[in-house]
Wavefront OBJ file of the C-alpha trace (Angstrom):
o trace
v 241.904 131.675 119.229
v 242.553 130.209 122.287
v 241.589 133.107 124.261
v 238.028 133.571 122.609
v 237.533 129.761 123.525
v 237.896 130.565 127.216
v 235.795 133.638 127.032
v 233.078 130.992 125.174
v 233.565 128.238 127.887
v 233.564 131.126 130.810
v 230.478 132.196 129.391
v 228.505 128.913 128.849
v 229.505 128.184 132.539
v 228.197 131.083 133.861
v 224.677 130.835 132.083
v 224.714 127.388 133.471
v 225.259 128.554 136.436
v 222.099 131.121 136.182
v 219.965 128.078 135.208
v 221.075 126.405 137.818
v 219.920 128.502 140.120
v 217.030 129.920 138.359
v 215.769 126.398 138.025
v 216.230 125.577 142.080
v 214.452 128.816 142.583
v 211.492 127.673 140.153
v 211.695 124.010 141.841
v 211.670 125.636 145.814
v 208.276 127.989 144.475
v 206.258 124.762 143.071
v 207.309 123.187 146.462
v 205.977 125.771 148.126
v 202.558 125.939 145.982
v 201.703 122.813 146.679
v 198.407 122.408 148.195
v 199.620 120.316 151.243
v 201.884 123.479 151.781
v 199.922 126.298 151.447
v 197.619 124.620 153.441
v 199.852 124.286 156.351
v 200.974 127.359 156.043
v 197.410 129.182 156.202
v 195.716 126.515 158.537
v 196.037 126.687 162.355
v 198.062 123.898 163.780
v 195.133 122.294 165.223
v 192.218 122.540 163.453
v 190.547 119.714 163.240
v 191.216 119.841 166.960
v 189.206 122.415 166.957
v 186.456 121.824 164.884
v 185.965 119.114 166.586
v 185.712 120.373 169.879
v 183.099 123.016 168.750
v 181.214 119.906 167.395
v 181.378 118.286 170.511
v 180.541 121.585 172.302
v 177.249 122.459 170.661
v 176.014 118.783 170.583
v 176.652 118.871 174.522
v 174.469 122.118 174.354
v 171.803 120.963 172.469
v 171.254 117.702 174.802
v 172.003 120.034 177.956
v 168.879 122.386 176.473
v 166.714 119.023 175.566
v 166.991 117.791 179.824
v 166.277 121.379 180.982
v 163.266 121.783 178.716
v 162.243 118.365 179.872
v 162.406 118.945 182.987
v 160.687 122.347 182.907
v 157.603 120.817 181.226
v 157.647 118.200 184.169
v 157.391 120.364 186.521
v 154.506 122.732 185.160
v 152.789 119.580 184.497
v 153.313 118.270 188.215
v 152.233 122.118 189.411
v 148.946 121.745 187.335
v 148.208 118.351 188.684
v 148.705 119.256 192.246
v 146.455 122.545 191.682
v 143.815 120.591 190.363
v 144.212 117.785 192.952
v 143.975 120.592 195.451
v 140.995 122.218 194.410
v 137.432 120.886 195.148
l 1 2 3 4 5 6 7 8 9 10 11 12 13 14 15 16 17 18 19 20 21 22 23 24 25 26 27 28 29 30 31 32 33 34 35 36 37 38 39 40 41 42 43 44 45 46 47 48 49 50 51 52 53 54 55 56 57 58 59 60 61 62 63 64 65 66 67 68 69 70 71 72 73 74 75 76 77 78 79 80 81 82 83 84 85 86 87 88
């Protein structure tokens, strides 16, 4: 009797021990699911860095475009005024 007692007890322990670990393994996969995690884990280290930079990049183009164009139309409109102001 005594014997099929510690063959019971052995054999609760060890499928406590499986849930045990089953259950850390179930607990480490929802940690890792979360979205803060996935997201560092498929997002570049820097990437609002980044983005912002590109922002900051095409903005700088755009006003960089907006002085040269300026500037171009000045000067075709200085060239026609001196042609005219040349011509009789």
């Amino acid at each position: 009797m005594d014997s099929e007692a510690a063959v019971i007890r052995s054999e609760m322990s060890q499928t406590r021990a499986e849930l045990d670990y089953k259950i850390s393994q179930l607990q480490r996969k929802a940690h890792d699911l979360t979205p803060r995690s996935v997201a560092s884990r498929y997002m570049p280290e820097h990437a609002l860095d980044y983005a912002i930079g590109g922002v900051l990049t095409l903005v700088g183009a755009k006003m960089a475009w907006g002085r040269f164009r300026a500037h171009r139309s000045r000067s075709e409109h200085l060239r026609t005024v001196l042609v005219a102001a040349n011509c009789p």
